[in-house]
DSSP file (Angstrom, degrees, kcal/mol; ACC not computed):
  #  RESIDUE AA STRUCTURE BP1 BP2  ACC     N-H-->O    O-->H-N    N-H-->O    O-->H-N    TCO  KAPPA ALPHA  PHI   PSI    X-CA   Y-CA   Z-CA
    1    1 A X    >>        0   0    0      0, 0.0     3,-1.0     0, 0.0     4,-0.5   0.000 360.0 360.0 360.0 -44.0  115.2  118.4   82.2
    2    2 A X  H >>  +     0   0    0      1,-0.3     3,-0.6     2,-0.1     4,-0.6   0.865 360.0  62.2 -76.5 -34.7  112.0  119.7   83.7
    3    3 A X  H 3> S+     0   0    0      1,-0.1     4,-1.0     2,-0.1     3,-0.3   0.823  93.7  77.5 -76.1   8.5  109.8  116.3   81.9
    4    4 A X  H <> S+     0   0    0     -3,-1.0     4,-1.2     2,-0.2    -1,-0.1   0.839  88.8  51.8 -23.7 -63.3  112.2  114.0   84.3
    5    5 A X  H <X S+     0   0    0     -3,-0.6     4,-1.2    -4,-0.5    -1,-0.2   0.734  88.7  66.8 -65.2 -33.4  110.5  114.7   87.1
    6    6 A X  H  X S+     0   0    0     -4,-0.6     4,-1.0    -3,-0.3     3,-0.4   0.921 111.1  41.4 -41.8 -71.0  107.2  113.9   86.3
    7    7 A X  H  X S+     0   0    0     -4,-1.0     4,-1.5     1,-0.2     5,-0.4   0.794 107.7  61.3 -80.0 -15.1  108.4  109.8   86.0
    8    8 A X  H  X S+     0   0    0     -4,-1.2     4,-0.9     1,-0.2    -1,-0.2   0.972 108.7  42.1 -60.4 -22.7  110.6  110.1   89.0
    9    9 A X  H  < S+     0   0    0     -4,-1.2    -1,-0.2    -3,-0.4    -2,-0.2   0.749 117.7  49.7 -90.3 -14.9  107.3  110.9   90.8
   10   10 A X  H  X S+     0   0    0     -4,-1.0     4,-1.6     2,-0.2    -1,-0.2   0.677 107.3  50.8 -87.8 -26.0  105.7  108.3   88.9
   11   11 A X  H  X>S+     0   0    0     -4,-1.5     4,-1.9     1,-0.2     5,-0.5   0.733 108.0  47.6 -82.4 -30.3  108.1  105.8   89.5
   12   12 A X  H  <5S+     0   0    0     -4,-0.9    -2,-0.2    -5,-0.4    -1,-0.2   0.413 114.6  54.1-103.5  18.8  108.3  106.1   93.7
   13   13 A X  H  >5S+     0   0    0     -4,-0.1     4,-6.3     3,-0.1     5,-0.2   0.633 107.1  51.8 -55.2 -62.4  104.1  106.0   93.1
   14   14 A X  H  X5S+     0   0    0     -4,-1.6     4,-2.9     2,-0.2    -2,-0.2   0.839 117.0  34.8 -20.5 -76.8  105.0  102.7   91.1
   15   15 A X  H  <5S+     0   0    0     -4,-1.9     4,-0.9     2,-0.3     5,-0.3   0.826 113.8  61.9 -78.1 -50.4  107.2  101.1   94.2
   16   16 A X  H >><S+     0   0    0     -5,-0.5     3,-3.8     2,-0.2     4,-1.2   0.907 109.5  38.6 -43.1 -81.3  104.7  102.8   96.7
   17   17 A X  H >< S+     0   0    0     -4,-6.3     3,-4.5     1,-0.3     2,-4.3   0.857 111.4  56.2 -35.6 -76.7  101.7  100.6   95.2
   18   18 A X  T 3X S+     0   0    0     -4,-2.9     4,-1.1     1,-0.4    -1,-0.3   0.368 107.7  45.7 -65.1  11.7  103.6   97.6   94.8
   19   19 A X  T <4 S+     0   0    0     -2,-4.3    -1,-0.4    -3,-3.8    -2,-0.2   0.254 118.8  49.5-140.9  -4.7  104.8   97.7   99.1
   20   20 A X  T <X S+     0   0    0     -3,-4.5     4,-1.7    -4,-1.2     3,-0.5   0.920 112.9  42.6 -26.1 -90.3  100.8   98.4   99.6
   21   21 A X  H >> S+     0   0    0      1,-0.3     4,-1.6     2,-0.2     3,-0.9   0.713 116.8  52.4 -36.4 -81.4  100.0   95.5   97.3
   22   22 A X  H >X S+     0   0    0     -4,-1.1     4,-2.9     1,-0.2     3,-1.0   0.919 106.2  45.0 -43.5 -49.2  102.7   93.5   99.0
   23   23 A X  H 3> S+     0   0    0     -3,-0.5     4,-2.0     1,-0.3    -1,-0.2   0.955 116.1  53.5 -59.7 -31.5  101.8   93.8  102.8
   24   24 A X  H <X S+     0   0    0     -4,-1.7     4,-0.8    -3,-0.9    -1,-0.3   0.790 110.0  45.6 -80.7  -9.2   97.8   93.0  101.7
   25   25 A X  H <X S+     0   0    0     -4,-1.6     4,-1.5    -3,-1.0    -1,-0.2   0.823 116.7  44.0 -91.4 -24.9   98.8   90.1  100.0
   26   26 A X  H  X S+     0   0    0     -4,-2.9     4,-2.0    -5,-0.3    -2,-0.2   0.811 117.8  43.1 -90.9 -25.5  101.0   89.2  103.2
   27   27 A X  H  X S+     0   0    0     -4,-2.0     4,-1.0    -5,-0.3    -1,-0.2   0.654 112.6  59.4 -97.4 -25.5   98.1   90.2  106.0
   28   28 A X  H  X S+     0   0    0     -4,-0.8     4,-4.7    -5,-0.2    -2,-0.2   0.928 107.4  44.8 -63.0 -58.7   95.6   88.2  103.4
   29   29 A X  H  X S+     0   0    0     -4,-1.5     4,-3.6     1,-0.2    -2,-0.2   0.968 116.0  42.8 -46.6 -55.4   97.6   85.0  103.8
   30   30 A X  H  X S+     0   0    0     -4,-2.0     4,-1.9     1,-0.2    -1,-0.2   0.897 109.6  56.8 -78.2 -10.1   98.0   85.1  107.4
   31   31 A X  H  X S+     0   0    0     -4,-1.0     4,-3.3     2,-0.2    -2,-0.2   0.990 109.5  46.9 -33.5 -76.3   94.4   86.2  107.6
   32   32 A X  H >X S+     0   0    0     -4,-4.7     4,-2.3     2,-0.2     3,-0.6   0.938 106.5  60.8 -30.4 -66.2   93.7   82.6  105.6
   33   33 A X  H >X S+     0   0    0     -4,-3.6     3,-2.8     1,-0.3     4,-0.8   0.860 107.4  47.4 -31.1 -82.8   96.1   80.8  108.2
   34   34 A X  H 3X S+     0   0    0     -4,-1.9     4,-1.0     1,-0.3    -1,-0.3   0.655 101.7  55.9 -11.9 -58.2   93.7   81.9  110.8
   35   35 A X  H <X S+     0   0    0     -4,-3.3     4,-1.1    -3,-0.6    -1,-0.3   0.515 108.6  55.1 -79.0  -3.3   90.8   80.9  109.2
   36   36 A X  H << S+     0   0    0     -3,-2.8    -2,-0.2    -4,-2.3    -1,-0.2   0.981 108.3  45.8 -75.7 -62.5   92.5   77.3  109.1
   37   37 A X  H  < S+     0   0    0     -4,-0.8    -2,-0.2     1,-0.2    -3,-0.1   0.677 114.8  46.6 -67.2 -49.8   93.1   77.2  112.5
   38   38 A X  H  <        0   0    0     -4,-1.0    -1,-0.2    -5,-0.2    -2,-0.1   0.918 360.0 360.0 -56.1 -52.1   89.4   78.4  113.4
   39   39 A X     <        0   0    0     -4,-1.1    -1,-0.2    -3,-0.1    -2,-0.2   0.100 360.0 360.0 -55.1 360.0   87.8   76.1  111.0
């Protein structure tokens, strides 16, 4: 019971990174857009 927890915590790390990872990939793009616009 007790090793369970250990990947639960591992898992909402997992989910964590990966809704980092999204929102820089999404703030990167519209970054790019910008630098269309400037350019």
């Amino acid at each position: 019971m007790g090793q369970q927890e250990p990947v639960k915590e591992f898992y909402a790390f997992g989910k964590m990174l990966r809704q980092i990872l999204r929102s820089t990939i999404r703030s990167d793009k519209n970054y790019r857009k910008v630098e269309d616009r400037l350019s």
